[in-house]
PALO-478248 format. One line per field, with one value per residue (C-alpha): residue number from 1; residue in three letters; x, z, y. Coordinates in steps of 0.5 Angstrom, whole numbers, plus 500, padded with zeros to 3 digits. Layout:
<recs>
nr = [NUM ...]
rest = [ALA ...]
px = [X ...]
pz = [Z ...]
py = [Y ...]
</recs>
This chain:
<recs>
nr = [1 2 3 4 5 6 7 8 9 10 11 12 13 14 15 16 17 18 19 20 21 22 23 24 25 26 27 28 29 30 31 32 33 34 35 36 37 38 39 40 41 42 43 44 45 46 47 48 49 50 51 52 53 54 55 56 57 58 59 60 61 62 63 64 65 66 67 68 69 70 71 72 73 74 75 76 77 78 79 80 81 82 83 84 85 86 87 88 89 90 91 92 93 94 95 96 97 98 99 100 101 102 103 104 105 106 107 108 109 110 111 112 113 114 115 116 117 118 119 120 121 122 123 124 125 126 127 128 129 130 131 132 133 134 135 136 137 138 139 140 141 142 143 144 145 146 147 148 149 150 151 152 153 154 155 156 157 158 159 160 161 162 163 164 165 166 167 168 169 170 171 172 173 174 175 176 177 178 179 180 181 182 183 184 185 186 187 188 189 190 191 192 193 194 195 196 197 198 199 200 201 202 203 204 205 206 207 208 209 210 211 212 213 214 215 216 217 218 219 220 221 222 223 224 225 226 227 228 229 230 231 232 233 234 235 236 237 238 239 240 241 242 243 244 245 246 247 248 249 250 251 252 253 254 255]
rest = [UNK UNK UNK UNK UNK UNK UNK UNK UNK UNK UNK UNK UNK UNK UNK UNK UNK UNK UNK UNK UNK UNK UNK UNK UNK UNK UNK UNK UNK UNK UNK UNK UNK UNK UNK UNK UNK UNK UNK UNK UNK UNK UNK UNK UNK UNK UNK UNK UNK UNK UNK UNK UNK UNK UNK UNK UNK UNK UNK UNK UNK UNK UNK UNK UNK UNK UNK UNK UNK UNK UNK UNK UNK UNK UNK UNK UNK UNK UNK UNK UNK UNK UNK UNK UNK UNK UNK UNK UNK UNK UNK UNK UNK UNK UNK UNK UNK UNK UNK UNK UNK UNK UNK UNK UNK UNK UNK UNK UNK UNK UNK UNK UNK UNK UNK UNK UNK UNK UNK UNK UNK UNK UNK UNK UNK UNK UNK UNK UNK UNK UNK UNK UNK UNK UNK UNK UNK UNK UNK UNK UNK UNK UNK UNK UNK UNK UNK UNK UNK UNK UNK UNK UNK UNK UNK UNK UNK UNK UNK UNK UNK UNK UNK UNK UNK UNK UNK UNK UNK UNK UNK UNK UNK UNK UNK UNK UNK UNK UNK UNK UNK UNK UNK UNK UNK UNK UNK UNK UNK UNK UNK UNK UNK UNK UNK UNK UNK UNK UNK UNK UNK UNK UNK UNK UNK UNK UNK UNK UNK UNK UNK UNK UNK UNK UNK UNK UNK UNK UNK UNK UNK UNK UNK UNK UNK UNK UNK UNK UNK UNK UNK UNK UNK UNK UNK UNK UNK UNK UNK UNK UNK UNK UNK UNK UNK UNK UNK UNK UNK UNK UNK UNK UNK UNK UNK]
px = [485 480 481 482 488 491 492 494 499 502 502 506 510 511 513 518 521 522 524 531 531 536 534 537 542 539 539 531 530 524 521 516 515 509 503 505 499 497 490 488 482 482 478 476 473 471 467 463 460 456 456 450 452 458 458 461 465 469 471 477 475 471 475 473 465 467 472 467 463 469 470 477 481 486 493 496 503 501 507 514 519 525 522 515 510 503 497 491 486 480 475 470 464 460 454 457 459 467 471 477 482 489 493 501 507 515 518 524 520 513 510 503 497 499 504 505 502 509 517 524 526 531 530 532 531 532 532 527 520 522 526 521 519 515 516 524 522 519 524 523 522 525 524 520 518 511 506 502 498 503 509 513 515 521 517 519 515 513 508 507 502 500 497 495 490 487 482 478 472 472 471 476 479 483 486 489 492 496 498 502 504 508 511 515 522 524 519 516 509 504 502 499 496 493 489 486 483 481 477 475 470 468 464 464 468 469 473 474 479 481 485 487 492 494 492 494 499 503 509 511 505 507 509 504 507 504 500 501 497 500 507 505 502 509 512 509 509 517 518 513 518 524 521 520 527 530 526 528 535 535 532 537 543 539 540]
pz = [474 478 478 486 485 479 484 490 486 482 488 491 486 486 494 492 488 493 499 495 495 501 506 505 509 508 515 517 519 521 517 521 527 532 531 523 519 512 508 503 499 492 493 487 486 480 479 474 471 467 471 473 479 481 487 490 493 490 495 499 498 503 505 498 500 506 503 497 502 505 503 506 510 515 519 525 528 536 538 535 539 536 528 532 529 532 528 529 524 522 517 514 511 505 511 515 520 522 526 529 531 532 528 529 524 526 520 521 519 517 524 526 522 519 514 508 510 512 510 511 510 505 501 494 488 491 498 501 503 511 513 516 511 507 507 506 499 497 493 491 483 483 485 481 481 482 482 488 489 495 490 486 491 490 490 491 487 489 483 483 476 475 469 467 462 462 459 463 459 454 458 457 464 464 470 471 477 479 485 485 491 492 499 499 499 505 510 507 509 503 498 493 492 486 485 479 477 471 472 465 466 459 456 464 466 471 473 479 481 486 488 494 493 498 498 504 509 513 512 506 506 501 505 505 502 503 499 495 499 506 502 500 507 510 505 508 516 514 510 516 520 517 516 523 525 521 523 531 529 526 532 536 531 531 539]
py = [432 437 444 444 439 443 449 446 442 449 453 447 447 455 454 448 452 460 456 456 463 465 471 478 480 487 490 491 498 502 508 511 514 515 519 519 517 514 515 511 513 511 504 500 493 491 484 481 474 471 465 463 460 465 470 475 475 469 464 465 472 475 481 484 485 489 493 494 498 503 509 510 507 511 507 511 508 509 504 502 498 495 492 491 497 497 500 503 503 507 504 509 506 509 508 514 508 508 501 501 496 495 492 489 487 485 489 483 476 480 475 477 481 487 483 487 492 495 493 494 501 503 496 494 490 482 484 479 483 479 474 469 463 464 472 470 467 473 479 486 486 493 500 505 512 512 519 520 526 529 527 523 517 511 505 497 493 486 482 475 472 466 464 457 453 445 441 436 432 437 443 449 451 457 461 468 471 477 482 488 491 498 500 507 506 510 508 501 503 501 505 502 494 491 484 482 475 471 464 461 455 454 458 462 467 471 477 481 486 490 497 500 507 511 519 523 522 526 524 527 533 539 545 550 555 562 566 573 577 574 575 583 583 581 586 592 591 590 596 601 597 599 606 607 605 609 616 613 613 619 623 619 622 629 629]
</recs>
C-alpha cells in the first residue's frame, strides 16, 4: 500500500467518523467590533531534513514559505453585518514590503476565506467551532487560561493529532501531525495557532514546525496608568487650588 493511499484512507476514516458529531446548538454571537485590531508578531518556522530529496516547503505546504519572510501580521475588523466579519489585513515582510488584502468569515457556518481565523464568542468545551460540514464535526477541546503579553486571556482549544507507522517493502514509515489553535474566549478572535510535522521514510526524516501568536491588540490593552511625576504634578495644582479657594472664601466672610 503506497503512503498516498495510507493518508488518504485515515483522513476518510477520521471524516467518517466526525460526521456523527451533531451540531451545537450554542448560539453564534460576534465578539468584535469595527475598528478593533490584533497584531501577531511572534512568527516562527522551523524546518529541517536529512533527506536529500526533501524541500521546503513540503508539498501541500506552500503557505509556510511566505509566511517564513513576515515579520508581523495585523487584522483589522472594517465591517460586520449580522455573524458576517470583514477583515483587512496588513502583512509586513522582513524586506520592509507590506501587502494588503481582505479577508471574510461567517462566524455561524465558518463559510469563505477567513475560517479559523475568528469563532463564536462566548464558547465552550464540545461546542462545534461553526455549524456547517465539516466545521460542525470540529469541538472545542477545552478552555484554558493562557499568557499573552497584554494579559492572562481564557482560551478555546481545539488540537487535532495523528500519528501512525507502517512498513512497506521493508522501509520504515512513520508519520506525525498535530495542530493547536487557541481563540479567545470573549471575542473568538485567533490568538495563537501551532503546527507541527514529523515525516519518517526509513532512515529520512523530516520535520517543520510553525507558530503564529498574538502580541498586540486593542481590544484588551492595559490602561495606562500615570506616572508618579504626573501624579505629584496633579497633587500640587489641587492643593495651590485648594490654597486659593480658601483665601478667596475667607475674604468674602472678612467682607
Amino acid at each position: 500500500m503506497s503512503k498516498k493511499i495510507v493518508l488518504l484512507t485515515l483522513f476518510s476514516v477520521f471524516l467518517l467518523s466526525a460526521m456523527v458529531v451533531t451540531s451545537s446548538a450554542q448560539p453564534r454571537t460576534v465578539g468584535v467590533t469595527v475598528g478593533k485590531w490584533f497584531k501577531y508578531g511572534t512568527i516562527d518556522i522551523n524546518w529541517s531534513s536529512n533527506d536529500p530529496n526533501a524541500t521546503f516547503p513540503p508539498s501541500g505546504w506552500e503557505w509556510l514559505e511566505d509566511t517564513n519572510k513576515t515579520e508581523w501580521m495585523l487584522f483589522s475588523i472594517v465591517d460586520v453585518s449580522g455573524t458576517n466579519i470583514t477583515f483587512q489585513s496588513t502583512s509586513h515582510f522582513k524586506n520592509g514590503t507590506e501587502r494588503i488584502e481582505v479577508y471574510f468569515v461567517d462566524i455561524d457556518t465558518g463559510k469563505d476565506n477567513m475560517t479559523y481565523g475568528v469563532i463564536s464568542a462566548n464558547l465552550n468545551a464540545n461546542d462545534t467551532l461553526y455549524t456547517a460540514y465539516p466545521y460542525s464535526s470540529f469541538t472545542i477541546n477545552e478552555t484554558i487560561p493562557r499568557t499573552y503579553p497584554d494579559s492572562i486571556r481564557d482560551t478555546n482549544l481545539w488540537n487535532m493529532t495523528w500519528e501512525y507507522s507502517w512498513t512497506q517493502n521493508e522501509t520504515q514509515y512513520y508519520y506525525y501531525f498535530t495542530e493547536n489553535f487557541y481563540w479567545d474566549k470573549s471575542t473568538g478572535i485567533i490568538v495563537e495557532n501551532y503546527f507541527a510535522e514529523i515525516n519518517q521514510t526509513g532512515e529520512y526524516i523530516t520535520t517543520w514546525s510553525a507558530l503564529t501568536s498574538i502580541t498586540e491588540s486593542n481590544v484588551w490593552a492595559i490602561p495606562e496608568f500615570p506616572t508618579w511625576t504626573s501624579i505629584l504634578l496633579m497633587f500640587i495644582v489641587l492643593t495651590v487650588a485648594i490654597t486659593i479657594y480658601k483665601r478667596r472664601l475667607l475674604k468674602t466672610l472678612i467682607h
